[in-house]
Z-matrix of the N, CA and C atoms (Angstrom, degrees):
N
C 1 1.445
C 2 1.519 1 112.38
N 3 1.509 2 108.74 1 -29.24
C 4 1.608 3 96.93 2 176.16
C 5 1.612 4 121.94 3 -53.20
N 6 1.476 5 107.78 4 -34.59
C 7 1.469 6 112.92 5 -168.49
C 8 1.565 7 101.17 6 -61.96
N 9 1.540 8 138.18 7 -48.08
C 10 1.142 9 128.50 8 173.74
C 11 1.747 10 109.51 9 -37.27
N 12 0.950 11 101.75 10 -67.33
C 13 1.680 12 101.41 11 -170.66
C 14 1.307 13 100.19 12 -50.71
N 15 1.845 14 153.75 13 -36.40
C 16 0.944 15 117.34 14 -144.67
C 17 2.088 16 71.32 15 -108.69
N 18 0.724 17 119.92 16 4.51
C 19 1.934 18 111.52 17 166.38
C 20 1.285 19 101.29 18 -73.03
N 21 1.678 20 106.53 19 -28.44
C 22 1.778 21 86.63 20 -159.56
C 23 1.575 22 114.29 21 -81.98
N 24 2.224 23 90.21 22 -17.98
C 25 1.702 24 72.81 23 -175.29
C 26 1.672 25 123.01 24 -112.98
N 27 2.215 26 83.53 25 11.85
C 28 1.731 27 78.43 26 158.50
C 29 1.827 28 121.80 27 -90.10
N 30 1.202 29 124.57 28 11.75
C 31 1.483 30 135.05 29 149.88
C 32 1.271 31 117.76 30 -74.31
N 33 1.465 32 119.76 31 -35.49
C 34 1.430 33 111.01 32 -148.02
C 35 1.560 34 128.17 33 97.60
N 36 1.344 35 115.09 34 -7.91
C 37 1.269 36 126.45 35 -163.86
C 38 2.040 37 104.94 36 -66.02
N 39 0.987 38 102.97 37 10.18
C 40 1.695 39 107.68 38 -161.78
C 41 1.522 40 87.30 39 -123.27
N 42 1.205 41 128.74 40 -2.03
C 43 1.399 42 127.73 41 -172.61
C 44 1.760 43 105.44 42 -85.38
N 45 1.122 44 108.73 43 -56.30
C 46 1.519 45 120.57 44 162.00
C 47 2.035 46 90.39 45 75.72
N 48 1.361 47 100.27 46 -140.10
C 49 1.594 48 111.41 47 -169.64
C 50 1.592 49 95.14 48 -94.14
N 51 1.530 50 91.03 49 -46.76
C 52 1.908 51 91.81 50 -159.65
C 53 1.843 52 91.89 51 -104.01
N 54 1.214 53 138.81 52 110.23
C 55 1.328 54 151.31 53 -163.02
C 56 2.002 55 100.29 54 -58.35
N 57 1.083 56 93.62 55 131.89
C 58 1.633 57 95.28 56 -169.57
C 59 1.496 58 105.58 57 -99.68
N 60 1.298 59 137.89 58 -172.25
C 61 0.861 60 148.77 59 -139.39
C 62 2.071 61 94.63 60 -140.58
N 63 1.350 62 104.95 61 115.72
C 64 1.310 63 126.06 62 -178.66
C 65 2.121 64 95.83 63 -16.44
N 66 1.306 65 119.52 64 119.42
C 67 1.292 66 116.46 65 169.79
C 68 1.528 67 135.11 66 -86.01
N 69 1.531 68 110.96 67 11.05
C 70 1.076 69 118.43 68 -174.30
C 71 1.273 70 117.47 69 -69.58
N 72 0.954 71 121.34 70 -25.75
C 73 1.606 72 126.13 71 173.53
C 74 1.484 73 104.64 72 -95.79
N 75 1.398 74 114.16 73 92.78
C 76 1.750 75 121.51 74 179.59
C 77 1.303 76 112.54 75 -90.97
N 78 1.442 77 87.93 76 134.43
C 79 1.630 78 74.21 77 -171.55
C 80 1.240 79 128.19 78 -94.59
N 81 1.413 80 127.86 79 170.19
C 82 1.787 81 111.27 80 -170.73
C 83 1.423 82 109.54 81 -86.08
N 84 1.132 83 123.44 82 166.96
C 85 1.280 84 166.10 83 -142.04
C 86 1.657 85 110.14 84 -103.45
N 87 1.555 86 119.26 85 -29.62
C 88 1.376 87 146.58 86 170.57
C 89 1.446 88 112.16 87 -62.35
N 90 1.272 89 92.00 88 149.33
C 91 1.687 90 91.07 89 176.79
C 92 1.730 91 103.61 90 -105.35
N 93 1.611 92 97.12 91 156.17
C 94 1.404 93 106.93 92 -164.99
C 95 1.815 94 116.31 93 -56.23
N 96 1.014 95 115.64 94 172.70
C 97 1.172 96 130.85 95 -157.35
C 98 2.214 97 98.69 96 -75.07
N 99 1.078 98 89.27 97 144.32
C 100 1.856 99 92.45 98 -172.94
C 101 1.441 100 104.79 99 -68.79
N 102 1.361 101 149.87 100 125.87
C 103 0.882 102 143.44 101 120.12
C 104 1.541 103 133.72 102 -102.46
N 105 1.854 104 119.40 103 -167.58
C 106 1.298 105 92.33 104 -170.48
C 107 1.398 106 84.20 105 -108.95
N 108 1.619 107 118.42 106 160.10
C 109 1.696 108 145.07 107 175.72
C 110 1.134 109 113.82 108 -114.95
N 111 1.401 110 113.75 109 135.17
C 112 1.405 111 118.49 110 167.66
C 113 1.626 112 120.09 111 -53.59
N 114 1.031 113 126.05 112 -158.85
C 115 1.472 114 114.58 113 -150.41
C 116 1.689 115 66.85 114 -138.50
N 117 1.717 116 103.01 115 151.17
C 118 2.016 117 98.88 116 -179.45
C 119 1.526 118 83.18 117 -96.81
N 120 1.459 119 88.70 118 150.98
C 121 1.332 120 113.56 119 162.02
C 122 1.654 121 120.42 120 -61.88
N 123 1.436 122 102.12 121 110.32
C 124 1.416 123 113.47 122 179.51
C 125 1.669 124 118.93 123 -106.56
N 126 1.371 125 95.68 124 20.78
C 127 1.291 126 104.01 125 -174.42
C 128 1.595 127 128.49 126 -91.62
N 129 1.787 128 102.56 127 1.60
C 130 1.348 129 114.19 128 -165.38
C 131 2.080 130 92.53 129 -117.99
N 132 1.430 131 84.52 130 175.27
C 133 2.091 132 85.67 131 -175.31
C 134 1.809 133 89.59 132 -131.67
N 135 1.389 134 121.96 133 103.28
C 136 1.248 135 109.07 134 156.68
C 137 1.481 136 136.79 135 -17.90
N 138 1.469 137 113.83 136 150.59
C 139 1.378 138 94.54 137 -165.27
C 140 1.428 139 111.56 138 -106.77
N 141 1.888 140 97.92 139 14.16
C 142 1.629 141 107.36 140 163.67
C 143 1.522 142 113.12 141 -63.56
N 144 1.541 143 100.86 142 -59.27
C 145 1.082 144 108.01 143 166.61
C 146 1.817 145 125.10 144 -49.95
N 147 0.790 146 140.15 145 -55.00
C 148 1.681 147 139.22 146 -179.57
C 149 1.297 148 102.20 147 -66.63
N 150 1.534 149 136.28 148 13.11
C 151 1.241 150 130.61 149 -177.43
C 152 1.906 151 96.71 150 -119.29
N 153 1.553 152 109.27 151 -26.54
C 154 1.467 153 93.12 152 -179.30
C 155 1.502 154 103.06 153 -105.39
N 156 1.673 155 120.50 154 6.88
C 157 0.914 156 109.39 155 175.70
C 158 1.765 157 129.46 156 -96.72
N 159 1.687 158 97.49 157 20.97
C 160 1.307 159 109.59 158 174.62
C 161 1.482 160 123.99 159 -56.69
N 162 1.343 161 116.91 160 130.54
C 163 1.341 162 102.85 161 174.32
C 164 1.038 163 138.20 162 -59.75
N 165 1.527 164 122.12 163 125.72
C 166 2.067 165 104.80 164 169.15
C 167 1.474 166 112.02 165 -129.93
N 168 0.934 167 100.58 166 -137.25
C 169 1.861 168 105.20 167 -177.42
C 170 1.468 169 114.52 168 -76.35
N 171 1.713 170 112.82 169 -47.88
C 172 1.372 171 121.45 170 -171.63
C 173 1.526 172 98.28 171 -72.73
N 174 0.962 173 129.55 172 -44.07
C 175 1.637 174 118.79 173 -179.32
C 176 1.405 175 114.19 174 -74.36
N 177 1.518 176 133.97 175 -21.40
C 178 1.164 177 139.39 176 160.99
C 179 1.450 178 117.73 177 -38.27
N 180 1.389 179 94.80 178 -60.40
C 181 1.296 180 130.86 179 -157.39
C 182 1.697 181 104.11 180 -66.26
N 183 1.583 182 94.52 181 -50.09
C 184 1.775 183 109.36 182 175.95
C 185 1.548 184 111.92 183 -46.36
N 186 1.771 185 120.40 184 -55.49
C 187 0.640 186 154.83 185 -156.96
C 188 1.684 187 114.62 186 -67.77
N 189 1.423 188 94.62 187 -54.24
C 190 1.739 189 116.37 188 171.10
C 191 1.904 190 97.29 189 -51.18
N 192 1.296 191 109.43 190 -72.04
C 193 1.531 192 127.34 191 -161.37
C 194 1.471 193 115.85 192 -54.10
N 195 1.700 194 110.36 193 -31.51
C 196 1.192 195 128.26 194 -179.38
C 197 1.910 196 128.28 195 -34.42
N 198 1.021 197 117.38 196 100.57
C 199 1.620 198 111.05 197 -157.91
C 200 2.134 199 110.81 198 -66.00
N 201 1.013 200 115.95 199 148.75
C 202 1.883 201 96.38 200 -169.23
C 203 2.006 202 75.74 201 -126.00
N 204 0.943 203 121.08 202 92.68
C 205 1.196 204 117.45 203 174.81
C 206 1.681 205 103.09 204 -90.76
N 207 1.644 206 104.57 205 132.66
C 208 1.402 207 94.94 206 173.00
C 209 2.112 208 105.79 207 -101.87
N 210 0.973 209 95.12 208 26.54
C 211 1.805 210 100.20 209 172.27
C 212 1.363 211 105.00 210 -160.58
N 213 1.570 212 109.11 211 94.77
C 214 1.566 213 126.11 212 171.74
C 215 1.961 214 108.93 213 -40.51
N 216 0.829 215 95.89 214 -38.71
C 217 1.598 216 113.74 215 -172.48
C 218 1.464 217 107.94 216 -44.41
N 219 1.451 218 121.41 217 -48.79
C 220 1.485 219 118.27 218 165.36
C 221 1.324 220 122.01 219 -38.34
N 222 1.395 221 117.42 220 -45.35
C 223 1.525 222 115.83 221 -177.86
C 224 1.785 223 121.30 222 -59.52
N 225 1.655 224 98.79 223 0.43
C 226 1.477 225 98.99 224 -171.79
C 227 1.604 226 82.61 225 -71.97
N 228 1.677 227 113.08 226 175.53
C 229 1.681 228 130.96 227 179.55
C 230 1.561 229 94.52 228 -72.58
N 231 1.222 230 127.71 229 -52.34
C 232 1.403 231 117.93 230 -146.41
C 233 1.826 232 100.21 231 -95.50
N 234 1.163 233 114.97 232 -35.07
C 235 1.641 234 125.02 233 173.44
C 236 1.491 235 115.88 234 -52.12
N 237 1.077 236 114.48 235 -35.49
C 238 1.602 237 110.85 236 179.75
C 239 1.769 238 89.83 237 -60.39
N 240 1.600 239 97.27 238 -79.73
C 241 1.523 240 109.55 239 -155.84
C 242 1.699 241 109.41 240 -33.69
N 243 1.204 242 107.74 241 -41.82
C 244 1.692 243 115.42 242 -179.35
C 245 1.502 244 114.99 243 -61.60
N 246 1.726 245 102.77 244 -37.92
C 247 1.923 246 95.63 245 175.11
C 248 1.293 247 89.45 246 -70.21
N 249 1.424 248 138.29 247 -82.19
C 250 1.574 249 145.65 248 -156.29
C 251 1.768 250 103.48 249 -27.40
N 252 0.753 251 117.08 250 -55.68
C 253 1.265 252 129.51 251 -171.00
C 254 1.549 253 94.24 252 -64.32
N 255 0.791 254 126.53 253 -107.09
C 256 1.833 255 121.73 254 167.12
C 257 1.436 256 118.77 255 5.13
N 258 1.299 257 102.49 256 -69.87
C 259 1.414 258 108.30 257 -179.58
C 260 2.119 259 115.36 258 -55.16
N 261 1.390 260 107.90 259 -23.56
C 262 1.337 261 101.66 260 179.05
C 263 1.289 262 102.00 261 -102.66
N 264 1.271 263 123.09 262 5.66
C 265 1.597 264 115.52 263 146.83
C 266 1.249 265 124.37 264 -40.22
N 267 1.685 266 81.82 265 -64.15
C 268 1.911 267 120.19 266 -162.69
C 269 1.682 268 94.58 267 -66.33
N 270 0.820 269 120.28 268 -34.26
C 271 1.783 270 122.19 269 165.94
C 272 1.621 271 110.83 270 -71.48
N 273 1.133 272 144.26 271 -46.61
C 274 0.847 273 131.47 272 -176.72
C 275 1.683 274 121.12 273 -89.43
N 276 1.366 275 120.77 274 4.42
C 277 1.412 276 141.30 275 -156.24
C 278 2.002 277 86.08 276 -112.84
N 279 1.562 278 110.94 277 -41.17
C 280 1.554 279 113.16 278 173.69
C 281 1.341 280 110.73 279 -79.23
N 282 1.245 281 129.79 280 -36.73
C 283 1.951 282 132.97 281 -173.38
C 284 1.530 283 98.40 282 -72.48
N 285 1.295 284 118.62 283 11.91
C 286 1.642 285 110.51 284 -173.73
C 287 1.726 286 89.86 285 -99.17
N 288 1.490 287 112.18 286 -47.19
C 289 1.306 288 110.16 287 172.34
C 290 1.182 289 143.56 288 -126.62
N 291 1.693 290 108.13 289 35.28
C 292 1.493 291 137.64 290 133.93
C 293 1.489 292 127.22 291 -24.69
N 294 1.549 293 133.79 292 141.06
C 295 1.221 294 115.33 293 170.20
C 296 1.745 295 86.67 294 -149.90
N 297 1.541 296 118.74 295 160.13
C 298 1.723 297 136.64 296 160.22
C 299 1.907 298 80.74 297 76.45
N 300 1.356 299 96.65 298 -141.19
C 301 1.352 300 121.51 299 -171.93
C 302 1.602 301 119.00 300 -65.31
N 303 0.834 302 119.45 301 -5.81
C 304 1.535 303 137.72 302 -154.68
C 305 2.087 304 94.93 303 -96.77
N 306 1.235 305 82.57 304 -46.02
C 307 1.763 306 102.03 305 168.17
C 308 1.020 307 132.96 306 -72.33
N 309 1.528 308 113.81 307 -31.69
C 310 1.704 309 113.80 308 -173.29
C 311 1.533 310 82.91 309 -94.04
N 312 1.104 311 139.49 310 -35.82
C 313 1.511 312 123.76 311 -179.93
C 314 1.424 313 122.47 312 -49.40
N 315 1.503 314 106.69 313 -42.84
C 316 1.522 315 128.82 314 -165.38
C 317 1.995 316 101.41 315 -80.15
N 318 1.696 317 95.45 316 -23.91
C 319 1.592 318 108.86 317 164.22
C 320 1.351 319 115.87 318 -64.02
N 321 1.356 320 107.32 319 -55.65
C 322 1.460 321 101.17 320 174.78
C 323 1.466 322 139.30 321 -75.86
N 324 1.267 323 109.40 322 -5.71
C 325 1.676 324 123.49 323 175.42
C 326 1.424 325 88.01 324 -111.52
N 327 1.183 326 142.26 325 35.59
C 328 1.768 327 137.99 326 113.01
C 329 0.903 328 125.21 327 -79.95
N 330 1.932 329 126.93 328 -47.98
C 331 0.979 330 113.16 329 -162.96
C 332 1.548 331 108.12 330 -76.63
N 333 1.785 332 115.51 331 -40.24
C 334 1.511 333 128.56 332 164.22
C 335 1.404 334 121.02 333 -35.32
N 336 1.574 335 114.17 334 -33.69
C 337 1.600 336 139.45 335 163.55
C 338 1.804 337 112.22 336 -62.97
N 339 1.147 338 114.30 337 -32.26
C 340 1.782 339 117.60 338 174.75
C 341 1.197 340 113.31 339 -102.72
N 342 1.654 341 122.69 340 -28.73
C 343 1.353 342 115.40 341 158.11
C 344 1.639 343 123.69 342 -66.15
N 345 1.058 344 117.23 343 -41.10
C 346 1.328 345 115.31 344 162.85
C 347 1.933 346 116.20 345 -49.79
N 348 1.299 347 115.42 346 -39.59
C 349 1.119 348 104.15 347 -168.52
C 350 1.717 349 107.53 348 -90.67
N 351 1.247 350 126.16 349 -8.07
C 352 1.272 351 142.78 350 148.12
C 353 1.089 352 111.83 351 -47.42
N 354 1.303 353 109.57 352 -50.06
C 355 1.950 354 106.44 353 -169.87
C 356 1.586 355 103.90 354 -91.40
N 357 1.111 356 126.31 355 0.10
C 358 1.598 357 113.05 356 178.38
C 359 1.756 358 97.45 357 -108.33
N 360 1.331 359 121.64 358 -0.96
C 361 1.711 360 106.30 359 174.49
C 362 1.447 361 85.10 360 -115.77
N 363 1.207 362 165.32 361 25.74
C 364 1.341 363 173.81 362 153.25
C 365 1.562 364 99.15 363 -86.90
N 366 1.529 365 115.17 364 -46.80
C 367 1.793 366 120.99 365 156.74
C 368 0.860 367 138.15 366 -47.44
N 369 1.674 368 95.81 367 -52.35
C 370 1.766 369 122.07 368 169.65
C 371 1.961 370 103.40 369 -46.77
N 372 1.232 371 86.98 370 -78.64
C 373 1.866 372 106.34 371 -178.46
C 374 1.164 373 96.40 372 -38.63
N 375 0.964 374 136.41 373 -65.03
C 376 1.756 375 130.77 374 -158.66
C 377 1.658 376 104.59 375 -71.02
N 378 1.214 377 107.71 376 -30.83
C 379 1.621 378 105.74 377 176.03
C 380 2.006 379 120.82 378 -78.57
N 381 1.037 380 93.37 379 -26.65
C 382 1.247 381 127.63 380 165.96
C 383 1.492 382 116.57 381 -60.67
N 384 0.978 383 121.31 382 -35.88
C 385 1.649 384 136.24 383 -173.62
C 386 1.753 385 94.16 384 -108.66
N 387 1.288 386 114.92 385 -32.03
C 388 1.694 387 92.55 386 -179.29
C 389 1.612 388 103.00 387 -81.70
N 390 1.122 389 123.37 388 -27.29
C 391 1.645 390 120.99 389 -175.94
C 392 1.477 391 102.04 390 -59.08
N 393 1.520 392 106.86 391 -52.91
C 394 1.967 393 115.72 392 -169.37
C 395 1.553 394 93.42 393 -66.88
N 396 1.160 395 120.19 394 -20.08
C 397 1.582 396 92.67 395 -177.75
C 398 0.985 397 138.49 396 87.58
């Protein structure tokens, strides 16, 4: 293999467009020698980043809506419906012995409690009818 290299650079063939640098010294194939490196500084925020991270409406907005659940477990399908359901027990088990304002509140997180459960088998049904086709 040496003889290629010294063909290539009695042609010129090592000259290419952009003129290279004498190839006799090839270099290896190995990776450089181990030492130890500082750790990069992670202490700064690009200023790509601090430029798209301006606030506006859509990130407001994201932000407002954003759920902070402290029990992932609700998000299963059947776990919501089982707390919800419970919980308008536990509402309707208190409106029995509610009185003034304390009651019309406990009124309205029933009826908000049956509309909700209206609109998720109204989901069901409608999802139900797009599968059948």
């Amino acid at each position: 293999m040496a003889g290629i290299g010294q063909l290539g650079n009695a042609y010129g063939l090592n000259l290419g467009f952009i003129p290279m640098e004498d190839q006799s010294g090839m270099r290896s194939d190995s990776l450089p020698a181990q030492r130890k490196m500082s750790p990069p500084d992670l202490g700064f925020q690009p200023q790509v980043a601090l430029l798209l991270e301006q606030p506006n409406a859509e990130s407001a907005l994201e932000q407002w809506t954003r759920l902070e659940l402290d029990d992932p477990s609700l998000l299963e399908p059947g776990e919501f419906e089982d707390v919800l359901s419970q919980a308008l027990k536990t509402v309707k088990l208190a409106l029995r012995s509610a009185a003034g304002e304390q009651a019309n509140a406990l009124k309205r997180m029933d009826r908000l409690g049956i509309e909700v459960l209206e609109m998720r088998d109204m989901c069901d049904a409608m999802r139900r009818a797009l599968y059948a086709g």
